[in-house]
N, C-alpha and C positions, 0 to 999 in steps of 0.2 A: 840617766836623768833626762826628761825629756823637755823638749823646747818649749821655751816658754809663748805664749798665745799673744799675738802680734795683732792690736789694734785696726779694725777693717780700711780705717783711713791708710794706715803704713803699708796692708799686703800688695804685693807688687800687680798693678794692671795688667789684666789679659785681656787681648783685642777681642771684641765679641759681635764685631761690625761683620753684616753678612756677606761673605764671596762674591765678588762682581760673577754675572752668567757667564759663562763660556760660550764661544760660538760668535762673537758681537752681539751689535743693536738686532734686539728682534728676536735672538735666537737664547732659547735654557727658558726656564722659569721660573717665578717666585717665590714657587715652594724651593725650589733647591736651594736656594740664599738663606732660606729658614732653615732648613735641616743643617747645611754647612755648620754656622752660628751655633746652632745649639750642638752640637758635634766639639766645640769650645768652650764652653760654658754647661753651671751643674742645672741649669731649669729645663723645664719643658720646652719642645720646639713653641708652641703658641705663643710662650712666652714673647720670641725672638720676630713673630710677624707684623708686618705695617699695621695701622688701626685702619680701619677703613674709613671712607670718608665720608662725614655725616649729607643726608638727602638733602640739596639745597632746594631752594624756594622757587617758585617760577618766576621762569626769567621776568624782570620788568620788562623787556622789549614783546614777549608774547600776547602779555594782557595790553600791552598798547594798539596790539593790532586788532587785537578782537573789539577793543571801542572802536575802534579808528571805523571795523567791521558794522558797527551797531548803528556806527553816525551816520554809515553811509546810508544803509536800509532806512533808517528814518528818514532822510534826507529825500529818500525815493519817492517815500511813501507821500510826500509834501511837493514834492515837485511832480507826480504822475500819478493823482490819485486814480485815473481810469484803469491803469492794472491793477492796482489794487483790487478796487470794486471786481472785475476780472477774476483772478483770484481765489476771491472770497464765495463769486458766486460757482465757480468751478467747485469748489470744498462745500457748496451748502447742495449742488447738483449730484456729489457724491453720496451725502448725509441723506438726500431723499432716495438714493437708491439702496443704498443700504436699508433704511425703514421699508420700502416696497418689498425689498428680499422678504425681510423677515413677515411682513402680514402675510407674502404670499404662503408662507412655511406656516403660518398658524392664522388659514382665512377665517374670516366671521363666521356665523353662524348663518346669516342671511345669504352669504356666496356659495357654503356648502350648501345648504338647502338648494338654490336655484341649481345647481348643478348634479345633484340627488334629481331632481323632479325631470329636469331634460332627459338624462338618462333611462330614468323611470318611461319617457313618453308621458307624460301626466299633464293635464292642461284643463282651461274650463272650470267647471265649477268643485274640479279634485283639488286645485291647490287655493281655492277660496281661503280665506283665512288662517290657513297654514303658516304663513310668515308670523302671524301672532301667536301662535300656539307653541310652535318650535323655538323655544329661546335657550342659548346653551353658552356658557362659558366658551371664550373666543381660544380654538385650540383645543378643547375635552372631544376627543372624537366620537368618546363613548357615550357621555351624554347627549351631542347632539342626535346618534342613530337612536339612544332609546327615547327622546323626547320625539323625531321622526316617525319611528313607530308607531308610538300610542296616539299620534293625530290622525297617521292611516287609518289605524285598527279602527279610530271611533267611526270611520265611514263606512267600513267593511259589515257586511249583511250578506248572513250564509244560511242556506235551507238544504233539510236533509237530502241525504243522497236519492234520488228518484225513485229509488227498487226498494226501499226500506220500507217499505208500506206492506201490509199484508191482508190488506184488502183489493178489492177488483179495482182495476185501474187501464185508463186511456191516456196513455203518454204519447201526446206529439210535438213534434219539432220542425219551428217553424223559422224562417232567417233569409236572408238575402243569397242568391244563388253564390254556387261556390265556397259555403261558408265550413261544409261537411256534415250537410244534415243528415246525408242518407247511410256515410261511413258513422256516425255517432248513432242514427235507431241501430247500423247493424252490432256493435259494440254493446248499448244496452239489450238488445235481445240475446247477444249471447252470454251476458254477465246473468241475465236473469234468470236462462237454463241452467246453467252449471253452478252458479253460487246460490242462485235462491232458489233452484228447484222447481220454480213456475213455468206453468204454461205460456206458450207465446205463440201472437197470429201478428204477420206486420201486413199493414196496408198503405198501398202506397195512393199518391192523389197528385203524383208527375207526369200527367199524358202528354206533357208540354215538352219535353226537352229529348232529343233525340235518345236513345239507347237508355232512358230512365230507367224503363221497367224491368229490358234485361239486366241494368245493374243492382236492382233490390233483389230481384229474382235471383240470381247466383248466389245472393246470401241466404235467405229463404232456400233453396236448396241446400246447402251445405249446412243449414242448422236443422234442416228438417221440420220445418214449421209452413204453415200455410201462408200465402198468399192473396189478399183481395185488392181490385183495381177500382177505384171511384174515383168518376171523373164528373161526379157534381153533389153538391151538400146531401143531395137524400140517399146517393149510394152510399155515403160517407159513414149516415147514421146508419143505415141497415149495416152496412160491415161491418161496424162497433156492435151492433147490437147481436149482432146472428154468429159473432167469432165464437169459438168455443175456447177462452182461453183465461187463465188470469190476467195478464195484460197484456195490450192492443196498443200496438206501436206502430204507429203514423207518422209517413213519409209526407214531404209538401212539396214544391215546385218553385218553390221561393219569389212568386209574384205575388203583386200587392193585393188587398180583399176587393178595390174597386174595379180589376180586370176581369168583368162579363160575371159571371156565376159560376166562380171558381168551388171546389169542393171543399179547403179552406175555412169557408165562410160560414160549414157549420161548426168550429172549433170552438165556436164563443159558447154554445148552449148544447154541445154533446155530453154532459150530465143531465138536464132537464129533459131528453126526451125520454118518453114513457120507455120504451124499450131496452132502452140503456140500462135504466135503474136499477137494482144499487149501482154505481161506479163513481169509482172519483176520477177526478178531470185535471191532468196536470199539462198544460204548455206548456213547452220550454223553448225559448229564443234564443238561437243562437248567434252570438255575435262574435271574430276574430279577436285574438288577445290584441293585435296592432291598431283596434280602428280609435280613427281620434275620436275627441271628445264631442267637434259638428255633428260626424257621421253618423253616432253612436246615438244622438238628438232625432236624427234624422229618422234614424233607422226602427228607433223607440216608438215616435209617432207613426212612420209607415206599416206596422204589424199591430200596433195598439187594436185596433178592432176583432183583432182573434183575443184580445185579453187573456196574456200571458202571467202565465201563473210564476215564471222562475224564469233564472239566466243558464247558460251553456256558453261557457266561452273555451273555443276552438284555437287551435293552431299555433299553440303555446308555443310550440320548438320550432316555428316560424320565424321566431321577433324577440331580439333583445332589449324590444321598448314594450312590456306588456302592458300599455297604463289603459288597454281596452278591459281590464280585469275591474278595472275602479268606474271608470267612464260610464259603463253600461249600468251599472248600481245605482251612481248619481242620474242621471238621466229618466231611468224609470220607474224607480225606486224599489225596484225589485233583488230581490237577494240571490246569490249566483248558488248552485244547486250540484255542476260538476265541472270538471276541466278535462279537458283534452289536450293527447303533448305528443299524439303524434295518427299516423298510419294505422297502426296496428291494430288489427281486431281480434280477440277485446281487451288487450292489455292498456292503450293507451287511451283509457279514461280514468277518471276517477272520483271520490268525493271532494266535494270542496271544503275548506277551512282557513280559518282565517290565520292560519302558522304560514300556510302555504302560499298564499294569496301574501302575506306580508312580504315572506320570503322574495318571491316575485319582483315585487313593489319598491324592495332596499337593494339597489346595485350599490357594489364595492365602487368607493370613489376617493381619495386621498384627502 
């Protein structure tokens, strides 16, 4: 028969108080107290663990300091206010450097431009009104180079390539010494054998400058074409008129029309004389990509009397400032007709257009 079930107040206590640590103060842990405990008793160990102790509050003595902290700063601020002001202007000296950062990372439109146009070599009457033309969201890079462009473009004035004609013609080249007049006739005399097939006679009108004639001469040798020398306006017309060629390309000396009775001087009316006739009459003036904007003034009125038909601008692969490409346009009002970019004869000429010329015009700038 089995024993009868004994009220939980009457069943005899077992100690369930947990094992001091072994080792002394300091030494065992507080898990072992727990496991012991429950090693006496039928629950879980968790059961038998301390509770922990809930998060208390911040100290009162903390937040006392941190006023204590606040009264004093205000207390500064009232008794010293020149550090203050100090300071404050330190943090607003910061504040402008920071804003100067960022315009200089997204400049205006008006600082890129000026800095587009230096680059360019542009000056005079090429960047006339251009600040108002050019307007572009502060920071669009893209917008500002294509509003850039289409204000160059409208100044940009280009005439066909010189040889394109196929009628009889007297092409000469006329410009300030040193510019490459006699490397550019010898260039189109040979583009005009080999790519157009045309006859060619060149004639030169440089008695003036040492070694002149042997230098056209060597080219005229090697292309195989004749040679005439006029050393005053009526040889000039006879050897245009007596060539036997499609066209007649004419060397200058690059002095100005008022030094003595230069041969030059019949370039203004070398279509109207009877002997000439038919031909057509093209000048071309050559001017450096590099020359500024005075020069270019200068240089416009100095040759004006031969009345220039077209531009020739020279010595492109000279100058990373070509803004003589613009300059000589605006000044004479004449449209540029070919380009030269380097030595070579006859690879470094070529047609003008305003892709190329723009090209030119728009240096890469941040």
């Amino acid at each position: 028969m089995s024993e009868p079930i004994q009220p939980v107040s009457e069943r005899p206590r077992r100690g369930y108080r947990a094992a001091p640590a072994r080792g002394g103060p300091g030494v065992g842990d507080a898990t072992d107290g727990v496991h012991a405990a429950a090693a006496l008793g039928p629950f879980a160990p968790g059961a038998y663990a301390e509770p922990e102790p809930a998060a208390s509050e911040p100290a009162l003595g903390d937040l006392q300091r941190d006023l204590r902290a606040i009264r004093i700063q205000v207390a500064r601020a009232a008794l010293h206010p020149g550090e203050v002001r100090d300071e404050l202007a330190r943090l607003r000296q910061a504040v402008e450097r920071i804003e100067a950062n960022a315009t200089a990372a997204a400049p205006s439109a008006s600082g890129r431009l000026r800095r587009m146009l230096e680059a360019a070599g542009l000056e005079g009457r090429a960047v006339a009104g251009l600040a108002r033309e050019v307007q572009a969201p502060r920071g669009d890079r893209d917008a500002f180079r294509s509003a850039y462009r289409d204000a160059i473009a409208r100044r940009i004035r280009v005439r066909p390539w010189p040889l394109a004609s196929t009628e009889r013609q007297v092409v000469a080249v006329v410009g300030p010494p040193g510019v490459g007049k006699t490397t550019t006739v010898a260039k189109l005399a040979a583009r005009a054998l080999f790519e157009h097939d045309r006859r060619v006679a060149l004639v030169t009108c440089d008695t003036y400058r040492v070694g002149a004639i042997d230098h056209i001469w060597r080219y005229a040798s090697l292309l195989g074409v004749e040679l005439s020398v006029a050393r005053d306006a009526r040889e000039l017309r006879e050897a245009v008129a007596s060539a036997r060629a499609d066209i007649v390309l004419v060397d200058t000396t690059g002095r100005g029309p008022t030094e003595g009775d230069s041969a030059e001087g019949a370039l203004a009316t070398l279509a109207d004389h009877p002997a000439a006739a038919p031909i057509e009459r093209r000048v071309l003036l050559c001017l450096p990509a590099e020359v500024r904007a005075v020069d270019a003034e200068a240089l416009v009125t100095q040759f004006a009397p031969y009345k220039p038909t077209e531009l020739v601008v020279t010595k492109l692969d000279l100058t990373r400032s070509p803004g003589g490409l613009l300059h000589g346009m605006l000044a004479s009002g004449l449209a540029v007709s070919a380009i030269c970019v380097g030595q070579r004869v006859p690879e470094d000429i070529q047609p003008a257009t305003a892709g190329v010329i723009l090209d030119q015009l728009t240096p890469k700038i941040p």
